[in-house]
MMTF fields as JSON, N, C-alpha, C and O atoms, coordinates in Angstrom:
{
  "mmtfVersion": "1.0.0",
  "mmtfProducer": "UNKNOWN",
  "numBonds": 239,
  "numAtoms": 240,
  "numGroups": 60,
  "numChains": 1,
  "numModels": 1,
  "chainsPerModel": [1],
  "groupsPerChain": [60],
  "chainIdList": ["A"],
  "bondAtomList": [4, 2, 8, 6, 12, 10, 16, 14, 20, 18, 24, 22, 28, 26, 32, 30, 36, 34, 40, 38, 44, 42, 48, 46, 52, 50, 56, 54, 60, 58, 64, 62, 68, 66, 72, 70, 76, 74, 80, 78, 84, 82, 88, 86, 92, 90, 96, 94, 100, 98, 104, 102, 108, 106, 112, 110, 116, 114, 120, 118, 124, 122, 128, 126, 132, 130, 136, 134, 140, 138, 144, 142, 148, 146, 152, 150, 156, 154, 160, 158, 164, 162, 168, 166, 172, 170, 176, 174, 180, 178, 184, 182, 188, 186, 192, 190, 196, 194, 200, 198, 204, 202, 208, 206, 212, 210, 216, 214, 220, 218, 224, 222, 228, 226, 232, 230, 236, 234],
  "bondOrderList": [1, 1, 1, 1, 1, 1, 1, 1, 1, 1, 1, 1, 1, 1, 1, 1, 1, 1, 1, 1, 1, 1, 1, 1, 1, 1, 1, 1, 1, 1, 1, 1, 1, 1, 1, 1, 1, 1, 1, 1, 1, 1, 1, 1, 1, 1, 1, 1, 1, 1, 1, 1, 1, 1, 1, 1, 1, 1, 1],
  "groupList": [{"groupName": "UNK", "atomNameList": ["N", "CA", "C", "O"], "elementList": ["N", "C", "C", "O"], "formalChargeList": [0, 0, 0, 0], "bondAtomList": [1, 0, 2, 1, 3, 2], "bondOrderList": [1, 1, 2], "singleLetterCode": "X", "chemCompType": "L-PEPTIDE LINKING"}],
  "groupTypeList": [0, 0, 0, 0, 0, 0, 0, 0, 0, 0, 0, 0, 0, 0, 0, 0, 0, 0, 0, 0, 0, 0, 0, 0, 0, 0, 0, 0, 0, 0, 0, 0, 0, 0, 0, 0, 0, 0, 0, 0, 0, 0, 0, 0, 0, 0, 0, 0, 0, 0, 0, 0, 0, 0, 0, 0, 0, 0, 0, 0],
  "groupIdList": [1, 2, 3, 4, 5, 6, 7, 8, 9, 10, 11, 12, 13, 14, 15, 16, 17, 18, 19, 20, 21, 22, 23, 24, 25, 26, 27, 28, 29, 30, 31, 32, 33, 34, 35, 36, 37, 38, 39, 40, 41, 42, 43, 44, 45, 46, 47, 48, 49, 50, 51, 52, 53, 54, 55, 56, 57, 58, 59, 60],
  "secStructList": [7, 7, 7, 7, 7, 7, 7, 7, 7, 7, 3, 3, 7, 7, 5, 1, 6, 6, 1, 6, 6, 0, 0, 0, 0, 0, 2, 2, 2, 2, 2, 6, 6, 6, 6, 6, 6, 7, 1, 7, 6, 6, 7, 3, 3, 7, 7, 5, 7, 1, 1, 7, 7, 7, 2, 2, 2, 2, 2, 7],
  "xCoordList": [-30.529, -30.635, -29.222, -28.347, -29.043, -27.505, -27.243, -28.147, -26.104, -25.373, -25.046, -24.187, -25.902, -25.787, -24.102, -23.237, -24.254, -22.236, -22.367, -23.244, -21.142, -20.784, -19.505, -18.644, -19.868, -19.278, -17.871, -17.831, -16.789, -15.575, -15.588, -16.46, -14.511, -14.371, -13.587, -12.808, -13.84, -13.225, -12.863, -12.719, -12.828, -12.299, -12.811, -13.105, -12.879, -13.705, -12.415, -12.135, -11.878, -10.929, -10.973, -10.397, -11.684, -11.998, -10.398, -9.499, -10.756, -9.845, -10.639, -11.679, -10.105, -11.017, -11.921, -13.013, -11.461, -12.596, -13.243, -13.892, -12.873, -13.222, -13.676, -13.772, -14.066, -14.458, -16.016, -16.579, -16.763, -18.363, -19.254, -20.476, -18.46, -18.872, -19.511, -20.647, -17.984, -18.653, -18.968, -19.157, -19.127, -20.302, -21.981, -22.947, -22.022, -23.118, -23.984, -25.21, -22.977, -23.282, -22.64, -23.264, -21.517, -20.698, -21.022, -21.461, -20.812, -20.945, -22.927, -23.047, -23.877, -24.794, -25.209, -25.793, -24.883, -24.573, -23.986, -24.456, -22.896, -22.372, -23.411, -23.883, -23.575, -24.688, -25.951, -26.149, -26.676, -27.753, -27.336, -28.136, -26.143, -26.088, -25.628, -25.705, -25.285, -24.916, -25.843, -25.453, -26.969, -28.104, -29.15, -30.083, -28.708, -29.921, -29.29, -29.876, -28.134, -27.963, -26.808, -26.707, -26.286, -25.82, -24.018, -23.294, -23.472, -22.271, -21.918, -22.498, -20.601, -20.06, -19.697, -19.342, -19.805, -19.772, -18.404, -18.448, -17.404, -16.225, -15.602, -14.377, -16.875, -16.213, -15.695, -16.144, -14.657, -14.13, -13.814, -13.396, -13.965, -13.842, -12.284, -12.182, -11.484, -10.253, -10.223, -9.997, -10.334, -10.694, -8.979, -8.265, -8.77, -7.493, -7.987, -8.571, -7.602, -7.622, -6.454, -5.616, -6.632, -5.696, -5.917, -4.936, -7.307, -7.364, -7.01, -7.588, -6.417, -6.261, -7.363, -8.197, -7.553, -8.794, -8.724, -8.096, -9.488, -9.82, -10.93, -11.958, -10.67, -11.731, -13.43, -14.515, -13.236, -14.473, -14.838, -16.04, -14.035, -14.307, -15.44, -16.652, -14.427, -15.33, -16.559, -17.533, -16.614, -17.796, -18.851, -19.961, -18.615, -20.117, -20.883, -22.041],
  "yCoordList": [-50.222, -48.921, -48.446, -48.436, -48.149, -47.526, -46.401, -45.879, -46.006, -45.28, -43.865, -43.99, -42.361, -41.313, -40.721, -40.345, -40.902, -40.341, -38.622, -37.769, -38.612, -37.626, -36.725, -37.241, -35.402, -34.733, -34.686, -34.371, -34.946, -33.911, -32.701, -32.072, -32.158, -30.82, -30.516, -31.32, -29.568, -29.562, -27.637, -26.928, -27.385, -25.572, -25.56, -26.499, -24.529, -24.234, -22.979, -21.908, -23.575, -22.378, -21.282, -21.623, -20.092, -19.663, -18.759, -18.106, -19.212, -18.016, -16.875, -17.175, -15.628, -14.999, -14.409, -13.9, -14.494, -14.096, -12.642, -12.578, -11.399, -10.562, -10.05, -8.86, -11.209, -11.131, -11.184, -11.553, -10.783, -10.621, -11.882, -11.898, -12.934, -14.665, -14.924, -15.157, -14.723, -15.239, -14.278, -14.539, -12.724, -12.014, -12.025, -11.528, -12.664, -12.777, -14.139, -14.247, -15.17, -16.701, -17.493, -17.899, -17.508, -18.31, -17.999, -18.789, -16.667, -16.15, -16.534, -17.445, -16.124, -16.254, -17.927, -18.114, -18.867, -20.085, -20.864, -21.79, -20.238, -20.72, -20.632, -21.496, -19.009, -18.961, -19.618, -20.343, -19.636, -20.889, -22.059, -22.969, -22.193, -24.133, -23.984, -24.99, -22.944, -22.747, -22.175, -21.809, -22.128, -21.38, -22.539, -22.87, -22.947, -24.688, -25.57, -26.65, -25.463, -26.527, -27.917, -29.064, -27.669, -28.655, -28.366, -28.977, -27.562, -27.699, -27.921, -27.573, -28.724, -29.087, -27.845, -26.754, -28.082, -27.402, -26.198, -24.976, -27.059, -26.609, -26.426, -26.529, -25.867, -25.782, -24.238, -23.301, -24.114, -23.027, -22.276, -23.08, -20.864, -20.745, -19.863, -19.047, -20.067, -19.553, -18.757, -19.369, -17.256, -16.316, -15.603, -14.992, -16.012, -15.834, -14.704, -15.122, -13.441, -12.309, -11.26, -10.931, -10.599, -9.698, -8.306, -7.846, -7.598, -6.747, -6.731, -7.684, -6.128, -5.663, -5.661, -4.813, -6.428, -6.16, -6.999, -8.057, -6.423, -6.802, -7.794, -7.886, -8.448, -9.675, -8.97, -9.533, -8.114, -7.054, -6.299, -6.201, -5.882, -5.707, -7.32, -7.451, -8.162, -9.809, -9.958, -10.423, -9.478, -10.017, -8.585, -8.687, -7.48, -6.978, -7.182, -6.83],
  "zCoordList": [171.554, 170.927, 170.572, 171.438, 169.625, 168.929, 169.761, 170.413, 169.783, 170.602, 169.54, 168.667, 169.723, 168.958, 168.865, 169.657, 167.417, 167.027, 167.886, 167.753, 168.737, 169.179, 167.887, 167.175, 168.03, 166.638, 167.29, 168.479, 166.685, 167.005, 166.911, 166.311, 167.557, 167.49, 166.023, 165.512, 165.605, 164.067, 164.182, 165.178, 163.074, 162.294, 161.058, 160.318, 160.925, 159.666, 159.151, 159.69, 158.027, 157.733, 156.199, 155.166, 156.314, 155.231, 154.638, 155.168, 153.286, 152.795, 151.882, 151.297, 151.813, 151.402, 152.59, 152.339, 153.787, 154.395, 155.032, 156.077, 154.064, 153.623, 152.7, 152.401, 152.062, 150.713, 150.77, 151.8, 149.568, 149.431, 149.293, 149.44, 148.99, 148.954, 150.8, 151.214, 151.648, 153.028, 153.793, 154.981, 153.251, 153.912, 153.234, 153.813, 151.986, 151.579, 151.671, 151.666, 151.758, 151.633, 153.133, 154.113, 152.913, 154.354, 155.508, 156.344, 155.685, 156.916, 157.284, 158.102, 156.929, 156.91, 157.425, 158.492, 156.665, 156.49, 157.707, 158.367, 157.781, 159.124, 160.4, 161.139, 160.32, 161.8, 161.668, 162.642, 161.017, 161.336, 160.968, 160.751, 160.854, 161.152, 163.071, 163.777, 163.52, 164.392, 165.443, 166.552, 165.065, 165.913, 165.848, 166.579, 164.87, 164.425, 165.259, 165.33, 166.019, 167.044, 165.754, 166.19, 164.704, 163.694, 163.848, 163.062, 164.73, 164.867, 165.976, 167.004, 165.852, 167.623, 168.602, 168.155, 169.761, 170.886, 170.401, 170.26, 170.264, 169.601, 168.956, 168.911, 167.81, 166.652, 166.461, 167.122, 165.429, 165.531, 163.961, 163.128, 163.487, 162.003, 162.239, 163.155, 161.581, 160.713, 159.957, 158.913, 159.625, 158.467, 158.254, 159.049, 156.835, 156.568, 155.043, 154.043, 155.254, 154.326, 154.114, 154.954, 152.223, 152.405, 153.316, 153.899, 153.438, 153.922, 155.561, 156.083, 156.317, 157.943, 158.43, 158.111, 159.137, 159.612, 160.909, 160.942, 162.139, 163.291, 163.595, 162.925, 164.546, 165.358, 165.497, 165.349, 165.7, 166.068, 164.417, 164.169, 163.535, 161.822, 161.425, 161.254, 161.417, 160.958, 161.613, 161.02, 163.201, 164.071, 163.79, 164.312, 163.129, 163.012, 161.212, 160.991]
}
């Protein structure tokens, strides 16, 4: 029996990420690949934007 590929750990790095693309599409996107069990344990996203904005602004 073949031996199941274990995922690396990887990042997901958006730019733009205050923008209306990955609050309407990405963001959405991301969490059910992430609630569907399809990303590694450790995977991690990168949100690089012009607006100021806080860890807790992105997460609601």
């Amino acid at each position: 029996m073949p031996r199941a590929r274990v995922p690396e750990p990887c990042a997901v790095v958006l730019f733009g990420a205050s923008g209306d693309l990955t609050h309407r599409k990405l963001g959405p996107a991301l969490y059910h690949l992430g609630a569907g069990g399809n990303l590694p344990p450790d995977f991690a996203i990168v949100g690089f934007a012009r607006r100021d904005w806080t860890d807790e602004t992105f997460r609601a």
